[in-house]
C-alpha atoms as an extended CHARMM CRD file, in Angstrom:
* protein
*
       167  EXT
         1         1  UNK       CA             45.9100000000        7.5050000000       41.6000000000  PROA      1               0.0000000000
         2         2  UNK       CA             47.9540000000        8.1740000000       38.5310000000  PROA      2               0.0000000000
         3         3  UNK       CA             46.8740000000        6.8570000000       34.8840000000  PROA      3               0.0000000000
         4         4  UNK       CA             49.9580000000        5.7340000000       32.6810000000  PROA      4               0.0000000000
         5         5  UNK       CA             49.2770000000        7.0950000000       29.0720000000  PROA      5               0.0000000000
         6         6  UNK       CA             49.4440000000        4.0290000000       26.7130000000  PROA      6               0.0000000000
         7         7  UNK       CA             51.9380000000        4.0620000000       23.7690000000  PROA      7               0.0000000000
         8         8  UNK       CA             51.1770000000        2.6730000000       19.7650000000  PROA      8               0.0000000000
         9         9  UNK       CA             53.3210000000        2.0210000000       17.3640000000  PROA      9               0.0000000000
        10        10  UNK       CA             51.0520000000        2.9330000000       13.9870000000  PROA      10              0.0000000000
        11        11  UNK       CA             51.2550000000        3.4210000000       10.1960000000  PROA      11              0.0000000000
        12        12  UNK       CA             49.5180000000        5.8840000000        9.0130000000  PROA      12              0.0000000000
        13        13  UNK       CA             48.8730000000        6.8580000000        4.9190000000  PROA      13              0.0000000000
        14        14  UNK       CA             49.8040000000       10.5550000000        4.5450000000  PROA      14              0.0000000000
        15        15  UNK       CA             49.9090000000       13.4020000000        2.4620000000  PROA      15              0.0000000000
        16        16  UNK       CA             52.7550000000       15.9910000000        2.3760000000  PROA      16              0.0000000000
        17        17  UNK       CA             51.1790000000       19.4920000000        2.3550000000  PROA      17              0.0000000000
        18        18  UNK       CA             54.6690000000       20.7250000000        0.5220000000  PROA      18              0.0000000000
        19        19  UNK       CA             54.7920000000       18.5330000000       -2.4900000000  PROA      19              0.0000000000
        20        20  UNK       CA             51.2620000000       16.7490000000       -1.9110000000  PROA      20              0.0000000000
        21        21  UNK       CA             52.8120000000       13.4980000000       -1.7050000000  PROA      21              0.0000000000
        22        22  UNK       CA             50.8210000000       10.4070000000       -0.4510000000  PROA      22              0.0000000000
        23        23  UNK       CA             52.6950000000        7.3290000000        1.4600000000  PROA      23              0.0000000000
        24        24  UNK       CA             52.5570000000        5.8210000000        4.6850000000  PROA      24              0.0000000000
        25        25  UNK       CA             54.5110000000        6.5030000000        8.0470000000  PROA      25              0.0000000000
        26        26  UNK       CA             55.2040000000        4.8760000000       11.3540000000  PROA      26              0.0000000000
        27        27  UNK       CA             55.4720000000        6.5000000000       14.4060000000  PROA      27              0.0000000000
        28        28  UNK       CA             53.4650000000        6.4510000000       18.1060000000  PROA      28              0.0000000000
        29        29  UNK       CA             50.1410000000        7.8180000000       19.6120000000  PROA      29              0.0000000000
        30        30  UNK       CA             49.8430000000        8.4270000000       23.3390000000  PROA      30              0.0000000000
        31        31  UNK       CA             47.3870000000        7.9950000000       24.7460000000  PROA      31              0.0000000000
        32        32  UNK       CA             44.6600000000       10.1020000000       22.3640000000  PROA      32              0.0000000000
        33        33  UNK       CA             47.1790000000       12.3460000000       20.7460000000  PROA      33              0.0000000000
        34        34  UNK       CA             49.8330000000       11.8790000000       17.8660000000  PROA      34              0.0000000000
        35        35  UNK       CA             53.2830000000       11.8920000000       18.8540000000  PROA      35              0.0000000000
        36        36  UNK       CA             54.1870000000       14.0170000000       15.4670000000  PROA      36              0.0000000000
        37        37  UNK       CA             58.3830000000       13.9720000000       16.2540000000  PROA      37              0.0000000000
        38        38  UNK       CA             57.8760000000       10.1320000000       15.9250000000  PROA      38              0.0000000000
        39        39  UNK       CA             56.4780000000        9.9560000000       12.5260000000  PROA      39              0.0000000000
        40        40  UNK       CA             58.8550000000        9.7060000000       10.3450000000  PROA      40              0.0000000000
        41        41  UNK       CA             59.0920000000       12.6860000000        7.5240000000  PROA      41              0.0000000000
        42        42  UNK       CA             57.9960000000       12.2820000000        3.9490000000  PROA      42              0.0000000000
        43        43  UNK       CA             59.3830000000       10.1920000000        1.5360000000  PROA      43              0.0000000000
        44        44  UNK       CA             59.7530000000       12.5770000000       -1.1320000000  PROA      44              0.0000000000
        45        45  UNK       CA             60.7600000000       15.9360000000        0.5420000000  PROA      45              0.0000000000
        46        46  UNK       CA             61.5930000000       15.0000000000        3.7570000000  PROA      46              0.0000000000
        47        47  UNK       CA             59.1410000000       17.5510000000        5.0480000000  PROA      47              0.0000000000
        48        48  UNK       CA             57.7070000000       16.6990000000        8.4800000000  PROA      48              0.0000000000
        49        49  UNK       CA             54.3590000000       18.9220000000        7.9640000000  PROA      49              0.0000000000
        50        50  UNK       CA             52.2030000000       16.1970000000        6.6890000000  PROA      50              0.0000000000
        51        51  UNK       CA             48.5940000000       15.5270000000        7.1940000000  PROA      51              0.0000000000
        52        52  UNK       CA             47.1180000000       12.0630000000        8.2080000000  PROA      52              0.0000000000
        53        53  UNK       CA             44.5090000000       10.5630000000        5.6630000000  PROA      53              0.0000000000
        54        54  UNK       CA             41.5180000000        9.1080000000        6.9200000000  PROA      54              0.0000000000
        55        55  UNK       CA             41.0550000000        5.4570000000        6.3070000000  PROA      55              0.0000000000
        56        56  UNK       CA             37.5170000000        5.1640000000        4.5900000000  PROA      56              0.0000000000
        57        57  UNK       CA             36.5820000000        1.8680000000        3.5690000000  PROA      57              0.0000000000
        58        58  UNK       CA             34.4790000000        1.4890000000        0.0400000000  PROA      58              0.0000000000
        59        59  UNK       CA             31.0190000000        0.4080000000        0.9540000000  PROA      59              0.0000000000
        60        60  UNK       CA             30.2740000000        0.8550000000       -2.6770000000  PROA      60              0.0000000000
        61        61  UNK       CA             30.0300000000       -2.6670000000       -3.4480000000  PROA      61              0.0000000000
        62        62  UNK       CA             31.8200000000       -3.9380000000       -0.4000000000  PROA      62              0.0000000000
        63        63  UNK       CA             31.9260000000       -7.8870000000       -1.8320000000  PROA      63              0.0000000000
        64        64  UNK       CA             33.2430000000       -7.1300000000       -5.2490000000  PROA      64              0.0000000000
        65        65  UNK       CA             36.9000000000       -8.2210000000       -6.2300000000  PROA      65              0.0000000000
        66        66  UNK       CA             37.9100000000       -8.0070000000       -9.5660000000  PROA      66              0.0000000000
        67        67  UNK       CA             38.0580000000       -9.6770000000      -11.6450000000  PROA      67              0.0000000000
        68        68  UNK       CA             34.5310000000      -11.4920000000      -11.0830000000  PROA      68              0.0000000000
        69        69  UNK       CA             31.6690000000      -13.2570000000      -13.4460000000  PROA      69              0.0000000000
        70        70  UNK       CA             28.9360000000      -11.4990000000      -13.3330000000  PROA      70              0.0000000000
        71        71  UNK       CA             25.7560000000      -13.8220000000      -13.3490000000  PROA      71              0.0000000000
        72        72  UNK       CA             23.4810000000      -10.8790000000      -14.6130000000  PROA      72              0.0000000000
        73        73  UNK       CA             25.4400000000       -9.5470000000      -17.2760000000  PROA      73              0.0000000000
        74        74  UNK       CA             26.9040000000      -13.2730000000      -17.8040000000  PROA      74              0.0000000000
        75        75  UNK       CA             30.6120000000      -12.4470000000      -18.4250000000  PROA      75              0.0000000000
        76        76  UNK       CA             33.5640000000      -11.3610000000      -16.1590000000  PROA      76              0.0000000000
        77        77  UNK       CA             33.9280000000       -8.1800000000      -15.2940000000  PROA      77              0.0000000000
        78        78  UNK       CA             37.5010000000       -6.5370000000      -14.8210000000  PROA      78              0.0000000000
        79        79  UNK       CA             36.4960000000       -2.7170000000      -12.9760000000  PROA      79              0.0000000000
        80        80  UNK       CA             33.6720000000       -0.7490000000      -12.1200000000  PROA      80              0.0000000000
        81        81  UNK       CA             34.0220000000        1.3660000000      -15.2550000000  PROA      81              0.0000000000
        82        82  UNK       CA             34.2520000000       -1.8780000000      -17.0190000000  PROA      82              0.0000000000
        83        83  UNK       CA             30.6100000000       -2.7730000000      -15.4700000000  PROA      83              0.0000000000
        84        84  UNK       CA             29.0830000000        0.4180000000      -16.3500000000  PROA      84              0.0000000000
        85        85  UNK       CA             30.6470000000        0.6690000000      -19.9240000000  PROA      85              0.0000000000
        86        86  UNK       CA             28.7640000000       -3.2850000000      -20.5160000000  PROA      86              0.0000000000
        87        87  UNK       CA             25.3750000000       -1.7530000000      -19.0260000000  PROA      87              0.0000000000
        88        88  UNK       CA             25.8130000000        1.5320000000      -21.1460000000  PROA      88              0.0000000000
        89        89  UNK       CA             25.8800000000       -0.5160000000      -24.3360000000  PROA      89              0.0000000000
        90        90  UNK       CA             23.3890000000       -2.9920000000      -23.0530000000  PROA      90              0.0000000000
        91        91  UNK       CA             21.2560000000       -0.4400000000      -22.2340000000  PROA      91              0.0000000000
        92        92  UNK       CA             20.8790000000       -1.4070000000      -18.8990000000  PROA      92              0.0000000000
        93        93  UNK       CA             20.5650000000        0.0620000000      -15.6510000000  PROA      93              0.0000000000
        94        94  UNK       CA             22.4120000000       -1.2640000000      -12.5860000000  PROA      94              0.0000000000
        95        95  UNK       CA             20.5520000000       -1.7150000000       -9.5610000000  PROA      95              0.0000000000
        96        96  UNK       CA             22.5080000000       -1.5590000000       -6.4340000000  PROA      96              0.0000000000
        97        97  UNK       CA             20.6220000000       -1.1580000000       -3.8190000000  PROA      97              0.0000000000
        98        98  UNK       CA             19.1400000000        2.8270000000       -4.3050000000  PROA      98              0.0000000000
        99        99  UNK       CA             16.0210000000        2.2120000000       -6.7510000000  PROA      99              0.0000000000
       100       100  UNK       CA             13.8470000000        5.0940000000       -7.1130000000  PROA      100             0.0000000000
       101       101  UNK       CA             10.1890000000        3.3740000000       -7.6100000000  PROA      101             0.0000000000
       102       102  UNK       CA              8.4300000000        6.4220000000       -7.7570000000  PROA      102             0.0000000000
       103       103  UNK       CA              7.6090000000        6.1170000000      -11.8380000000  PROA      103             0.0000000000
       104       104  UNK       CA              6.4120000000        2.7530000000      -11.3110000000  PROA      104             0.0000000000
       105       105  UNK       CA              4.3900000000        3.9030000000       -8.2840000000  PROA      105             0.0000000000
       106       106  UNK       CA              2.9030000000        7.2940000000      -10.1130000000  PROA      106             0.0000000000
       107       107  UNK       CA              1.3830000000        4.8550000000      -13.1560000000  PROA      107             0.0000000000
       108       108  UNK       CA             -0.3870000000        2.6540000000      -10.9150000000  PROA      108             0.0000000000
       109       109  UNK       CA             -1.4510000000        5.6000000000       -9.5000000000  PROA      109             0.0000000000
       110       110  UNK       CA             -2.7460000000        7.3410000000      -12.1970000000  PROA      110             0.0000000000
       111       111  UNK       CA             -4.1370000000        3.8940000000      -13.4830000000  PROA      111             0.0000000000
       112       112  UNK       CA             -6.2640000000        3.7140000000      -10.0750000000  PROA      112             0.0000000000
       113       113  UNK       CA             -7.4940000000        7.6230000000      -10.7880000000  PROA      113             0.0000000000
       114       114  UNK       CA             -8.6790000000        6.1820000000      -13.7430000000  PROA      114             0.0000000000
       115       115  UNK       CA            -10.3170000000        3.2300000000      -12.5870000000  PROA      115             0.0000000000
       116       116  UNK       CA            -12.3090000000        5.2590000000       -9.7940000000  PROA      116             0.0000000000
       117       117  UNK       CA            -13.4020000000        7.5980000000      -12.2550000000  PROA      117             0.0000000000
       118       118  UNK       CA            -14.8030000000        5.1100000000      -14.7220000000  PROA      118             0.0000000000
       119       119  UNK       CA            -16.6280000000        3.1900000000      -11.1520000000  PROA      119             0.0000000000
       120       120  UNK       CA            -17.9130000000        7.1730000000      -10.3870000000  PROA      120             0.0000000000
       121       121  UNK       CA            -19.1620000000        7.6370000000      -13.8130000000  PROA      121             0.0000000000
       122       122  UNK       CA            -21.1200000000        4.2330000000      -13.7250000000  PROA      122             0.0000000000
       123       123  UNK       CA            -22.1900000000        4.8760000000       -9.9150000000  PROA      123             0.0000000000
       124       124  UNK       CA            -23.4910000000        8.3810000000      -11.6230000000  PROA      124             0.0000000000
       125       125  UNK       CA            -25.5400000000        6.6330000000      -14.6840000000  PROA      125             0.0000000000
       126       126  UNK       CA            -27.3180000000        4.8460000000      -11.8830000000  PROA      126             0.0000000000
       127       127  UNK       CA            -28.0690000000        7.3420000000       -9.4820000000  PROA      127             0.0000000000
       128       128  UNK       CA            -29.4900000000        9.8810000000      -12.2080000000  PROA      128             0.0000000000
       129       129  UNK       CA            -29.5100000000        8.3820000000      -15.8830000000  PROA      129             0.0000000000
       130       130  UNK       CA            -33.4790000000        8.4610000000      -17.1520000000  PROA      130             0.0000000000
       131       131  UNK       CA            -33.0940000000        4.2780000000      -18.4000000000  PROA      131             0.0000000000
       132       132  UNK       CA            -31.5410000000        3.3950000000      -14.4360000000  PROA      132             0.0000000000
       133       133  UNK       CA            -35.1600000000        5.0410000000      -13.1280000000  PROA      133             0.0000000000
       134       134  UNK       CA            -37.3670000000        1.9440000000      -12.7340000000  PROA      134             0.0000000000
       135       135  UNK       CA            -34.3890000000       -0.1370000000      -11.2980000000  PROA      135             0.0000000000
       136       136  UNK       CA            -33.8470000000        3.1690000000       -8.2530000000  PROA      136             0.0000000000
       137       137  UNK       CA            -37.8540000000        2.9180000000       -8.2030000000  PROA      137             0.0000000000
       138       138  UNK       CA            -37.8910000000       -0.7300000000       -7.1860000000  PROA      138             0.0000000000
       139       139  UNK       CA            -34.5640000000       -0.9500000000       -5.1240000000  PROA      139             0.0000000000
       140       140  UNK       CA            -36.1370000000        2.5130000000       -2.5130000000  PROA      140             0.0000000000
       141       141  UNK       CA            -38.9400000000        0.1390000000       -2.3250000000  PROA      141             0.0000000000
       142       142  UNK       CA            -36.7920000000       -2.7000000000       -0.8670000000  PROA      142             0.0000000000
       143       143  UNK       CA            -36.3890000000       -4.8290000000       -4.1920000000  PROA      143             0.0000000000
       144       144  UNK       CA            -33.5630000000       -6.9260000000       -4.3710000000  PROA      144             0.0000000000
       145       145  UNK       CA            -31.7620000000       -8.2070000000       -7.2600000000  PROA      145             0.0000000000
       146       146  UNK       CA            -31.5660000000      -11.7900000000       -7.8290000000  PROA      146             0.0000000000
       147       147  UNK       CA            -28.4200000000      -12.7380000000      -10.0200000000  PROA      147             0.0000000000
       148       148  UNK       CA            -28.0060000000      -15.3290000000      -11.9460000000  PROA      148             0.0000000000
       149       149  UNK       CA            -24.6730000000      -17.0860000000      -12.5520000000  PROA      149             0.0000000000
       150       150  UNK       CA            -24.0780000000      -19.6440000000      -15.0320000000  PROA      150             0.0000000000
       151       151  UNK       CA            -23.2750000000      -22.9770000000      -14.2020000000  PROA      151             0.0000000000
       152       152  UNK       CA            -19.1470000000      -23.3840000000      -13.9850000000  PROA      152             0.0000000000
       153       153  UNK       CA            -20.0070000000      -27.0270000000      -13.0880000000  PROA      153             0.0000000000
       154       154  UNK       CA            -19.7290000000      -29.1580000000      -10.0770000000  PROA      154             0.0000000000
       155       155  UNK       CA            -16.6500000000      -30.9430000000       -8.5860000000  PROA      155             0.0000000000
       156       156  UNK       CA            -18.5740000000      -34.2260000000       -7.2340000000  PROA      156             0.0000000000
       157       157  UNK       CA            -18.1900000000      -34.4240000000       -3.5620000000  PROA      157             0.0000000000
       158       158  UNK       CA            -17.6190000000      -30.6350000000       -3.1710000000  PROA      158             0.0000000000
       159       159  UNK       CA            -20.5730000000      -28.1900000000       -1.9850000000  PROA      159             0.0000000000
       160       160  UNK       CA            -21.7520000000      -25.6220000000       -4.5060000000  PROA      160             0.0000000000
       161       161  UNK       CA            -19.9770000000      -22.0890000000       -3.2610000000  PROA      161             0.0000000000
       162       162  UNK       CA            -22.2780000000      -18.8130000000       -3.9470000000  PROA      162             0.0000000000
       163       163  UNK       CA            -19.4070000000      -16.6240000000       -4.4890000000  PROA      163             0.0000000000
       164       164  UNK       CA            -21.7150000000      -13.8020000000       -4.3380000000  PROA      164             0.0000000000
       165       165  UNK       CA            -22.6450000000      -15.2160000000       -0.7610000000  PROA      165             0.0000000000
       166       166  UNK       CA            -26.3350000000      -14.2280000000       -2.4180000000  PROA      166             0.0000000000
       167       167  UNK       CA            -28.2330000000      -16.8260000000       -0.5340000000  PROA      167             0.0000000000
């Protein structure tokens, strides 16, 4: 059983690696291989030692033509540079898509470092301050607190909610 090798007609964008020229040329690929006598020579030199460029498409901001109005910024936009020089002077910082959180997330942080210490400090005061000493007396004893709420008035029809669930 014999496999025929396929033949493509391609462009390809190239760069000369004499005079570092960039263009495209045509020529054929069999099956996985270049056919390099088919391309046709550079443009410029006529040099046939050329390189093919690879074909990487911007994912950058892959649904942006320019010129566009940006809704944000409210005015159209002509480039990229453009956009950053508006966001430079507007003091602004772009987000597309890689936000680093992590100064947002340290302050709550260190806001919730705070808040434990100030419940620690007041667990503390009860456990072992001299005026909390009648209240550990009675509670090792079995007492329990009865609070008292004050009256945020009723909505007719609507059963009075402990929200406490004290009862």
């Amino acid at each position: 059983m014999t496999t025929k090798e396929v033949e493509y007609l391609v462009c390809k964008s190239y760069r000369c690696k004499v005079c570092s020229t960039t263009g495209q040329t045509y020529g054929y690929i069999k099956g996985d291989d270049f056919d390099m006598e088919s391309f046709d020579p550079c443009e410029k030199c006529g040099s046939t030692n050329i390189s093919f460029l690879l074909s990487v498409p911007n994912i950058d901001r892959f649904d942006e033509r320019f010129p566009y109005f940006d809704r944000g910024l409210g005015m159209m936009l002509h480039s990229k540079k453009h956009r950053r020089q508006v966001c430079k002077e507007r003091n602004l910082v772009p987000v597309d898509g890689d936000i680093d959180f992590s100064d947002e997330i340290n302050k709550v942080k260190q806001k919730h470092k705070e808040e434990d210490k100030i419940v620690s400090d007041l667990n503390d005061r009860v456990a072992n301050h001299p005026g909390y000493a009648e209240y550990r007396k009675k509670k090792a004893q079995g007492w329990k607190p009865k609070f008292t709420h004050r009256d945020q008035g009723e909505v007719p029809g609507m059963k009075k909610i402990d929200p406490f669930n004290e009862e």
